[in-house]
C-alpha positions in Angstrom: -16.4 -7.3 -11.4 -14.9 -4.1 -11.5 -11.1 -3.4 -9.8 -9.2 -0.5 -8.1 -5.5 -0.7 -7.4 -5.5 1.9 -4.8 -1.8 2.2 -3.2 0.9 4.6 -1.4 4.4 4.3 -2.4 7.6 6.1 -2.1 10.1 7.2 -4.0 13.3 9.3 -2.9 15.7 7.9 -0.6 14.9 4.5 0.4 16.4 1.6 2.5 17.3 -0.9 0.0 18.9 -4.1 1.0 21.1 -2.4 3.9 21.7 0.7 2.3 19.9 4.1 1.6 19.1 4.5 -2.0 18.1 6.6 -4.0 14.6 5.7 -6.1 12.4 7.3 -8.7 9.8 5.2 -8.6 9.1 3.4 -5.3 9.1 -0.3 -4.9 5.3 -0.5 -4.2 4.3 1.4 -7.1 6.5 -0.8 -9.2 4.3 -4.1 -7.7 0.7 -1.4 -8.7 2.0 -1.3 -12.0 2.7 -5.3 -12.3 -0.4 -5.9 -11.1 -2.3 -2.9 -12.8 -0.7 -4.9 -16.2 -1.7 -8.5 -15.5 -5.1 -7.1 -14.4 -6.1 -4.2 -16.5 -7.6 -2.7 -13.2 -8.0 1.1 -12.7 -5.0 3.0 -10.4 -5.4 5.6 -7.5 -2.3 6.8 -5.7 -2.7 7.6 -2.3 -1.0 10.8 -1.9 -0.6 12.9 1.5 -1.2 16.4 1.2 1.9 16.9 2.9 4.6 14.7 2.2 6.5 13.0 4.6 10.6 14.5 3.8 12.3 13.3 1.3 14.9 11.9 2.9 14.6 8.4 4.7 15.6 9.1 8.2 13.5 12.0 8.6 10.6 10.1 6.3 10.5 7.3 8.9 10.8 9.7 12.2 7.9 11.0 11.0 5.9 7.8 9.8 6.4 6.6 13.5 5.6 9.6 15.1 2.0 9.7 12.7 1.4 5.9 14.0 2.1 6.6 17.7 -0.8 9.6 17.1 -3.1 7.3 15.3 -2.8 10.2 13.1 -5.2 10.2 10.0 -3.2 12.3 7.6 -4.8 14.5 5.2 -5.3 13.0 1.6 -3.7 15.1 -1.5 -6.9 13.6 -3.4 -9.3 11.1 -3.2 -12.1 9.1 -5.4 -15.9 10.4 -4.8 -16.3 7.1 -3.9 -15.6 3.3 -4.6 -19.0 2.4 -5.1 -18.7 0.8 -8.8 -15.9 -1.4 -7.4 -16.0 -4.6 -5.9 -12.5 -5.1 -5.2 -9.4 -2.9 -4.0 -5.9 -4.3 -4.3 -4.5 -2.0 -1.7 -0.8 -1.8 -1.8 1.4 0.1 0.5 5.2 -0.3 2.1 5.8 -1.6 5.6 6.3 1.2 8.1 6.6 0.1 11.4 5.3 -3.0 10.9 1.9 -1.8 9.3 0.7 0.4 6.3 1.5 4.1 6.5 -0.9 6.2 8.6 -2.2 7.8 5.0 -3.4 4.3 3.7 -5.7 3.9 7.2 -6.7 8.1 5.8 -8.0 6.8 2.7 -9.6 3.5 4.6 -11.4 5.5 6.9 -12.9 7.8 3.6 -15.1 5.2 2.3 -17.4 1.6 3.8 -15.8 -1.8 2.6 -18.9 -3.4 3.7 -19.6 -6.5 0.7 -16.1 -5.8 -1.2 -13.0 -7.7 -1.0 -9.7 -6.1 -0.4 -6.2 -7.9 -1.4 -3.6 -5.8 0.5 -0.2 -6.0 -1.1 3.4 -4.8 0.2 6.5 -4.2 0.0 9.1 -4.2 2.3 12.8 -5.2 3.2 12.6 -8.0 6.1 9.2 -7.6 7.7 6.5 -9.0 6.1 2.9 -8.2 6.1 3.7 -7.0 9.5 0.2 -6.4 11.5 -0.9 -4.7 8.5 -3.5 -7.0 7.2 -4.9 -7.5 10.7 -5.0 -3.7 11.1 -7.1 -3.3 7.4 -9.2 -6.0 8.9 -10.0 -3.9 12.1 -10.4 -0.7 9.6 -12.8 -2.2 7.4 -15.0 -4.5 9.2 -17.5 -5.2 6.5 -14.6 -5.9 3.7 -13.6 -9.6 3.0 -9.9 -8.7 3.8 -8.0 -11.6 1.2 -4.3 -13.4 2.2 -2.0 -10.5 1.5 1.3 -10.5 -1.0 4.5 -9.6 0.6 7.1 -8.4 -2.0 10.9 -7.7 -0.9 11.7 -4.0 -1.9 15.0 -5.2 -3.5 13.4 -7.8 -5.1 10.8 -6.1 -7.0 12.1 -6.9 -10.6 12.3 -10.2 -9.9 9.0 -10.9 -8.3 6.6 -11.5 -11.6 6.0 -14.5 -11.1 5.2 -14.0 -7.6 3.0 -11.7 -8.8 1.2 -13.2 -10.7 0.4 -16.3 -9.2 -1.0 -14.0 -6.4 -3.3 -12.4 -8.4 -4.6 -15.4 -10.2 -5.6 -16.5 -6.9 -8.4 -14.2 -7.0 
């Protein structure tokens, strides 16, 4: 069975148990990696061809604004298609209490009908939010898998959370 990670994450200024830090790598691509090194799986970063701003205030003014559009983002990049894969572990951080408008971009690229998608997030109180609901809507014909909550401050020491999650599969 072949494997994509396919994920958006931030780095920048972040909000990091109560405070606004300051990260080089962001949390969720910290949880791609993990996963990418218990699985083996192939990466994609989702990347907007316009960033949101650097900084988190402004970042998250702008997120909302994109989800009260619907917008659809444009993509920096994307694969020619996912054909050869069979399942996506499609990781993202919680904005708003869903995935960032660009994941639903990259969503709306391809058909998920007959593959199974394992969303995975991170995120500093929420949860899954509506976000695994809201893939489900997106991708009808996708088997849409119990999704993996990881606290953004809690990244490091979520391995074993990990990988229990992914041995599930």
């Amino acid at each position: 069975m072949a494997v994509l990670i396919a994920y958006f994450s931030r780095a920048e200024e972040n909000y990091i148990s109560g405070m606004l830090k300051y990260l080089a790598v962001g949390n969720t691509e910290r949880v791609a990696e993990e996963i990418h090194r218990l699985t083996g799986a192939e990466m994609f970063r989702i990347e907007m061809q316009k960033p949101y701003a650097k900084g988190y205030n402004a970042c998250t003014r702008e997120a909302r604004e994109d989800q009260q559009r619907n917008a659809r983002p444009a993509l920096a990049g994307t694969p020619e298609s996912l054909d050869a894969y069979d399942m996506i572990y499609l990781g993202y951080p919680i904005y708003w209490g869903t995935a960032p408008m660009a994941v639903f971009s990259f969503l709306a690229k391809y058909d998920f009908s007959g593959k199974t998608i394992r969303p995975f997030c991170t995120h500093e109180g929420s949860g899954l939010g509506g976000s695994v609901s809201d893939i489900r809507k997106a991708c009808p014909g996708a088997r849409v898998e119990e999704g993996l909550a990881v606290h953004g401050s809690r990244v490091e020491a979520s391995e074993k959370k990990i990988r229990e999650w992914v041995r599930r599969s």
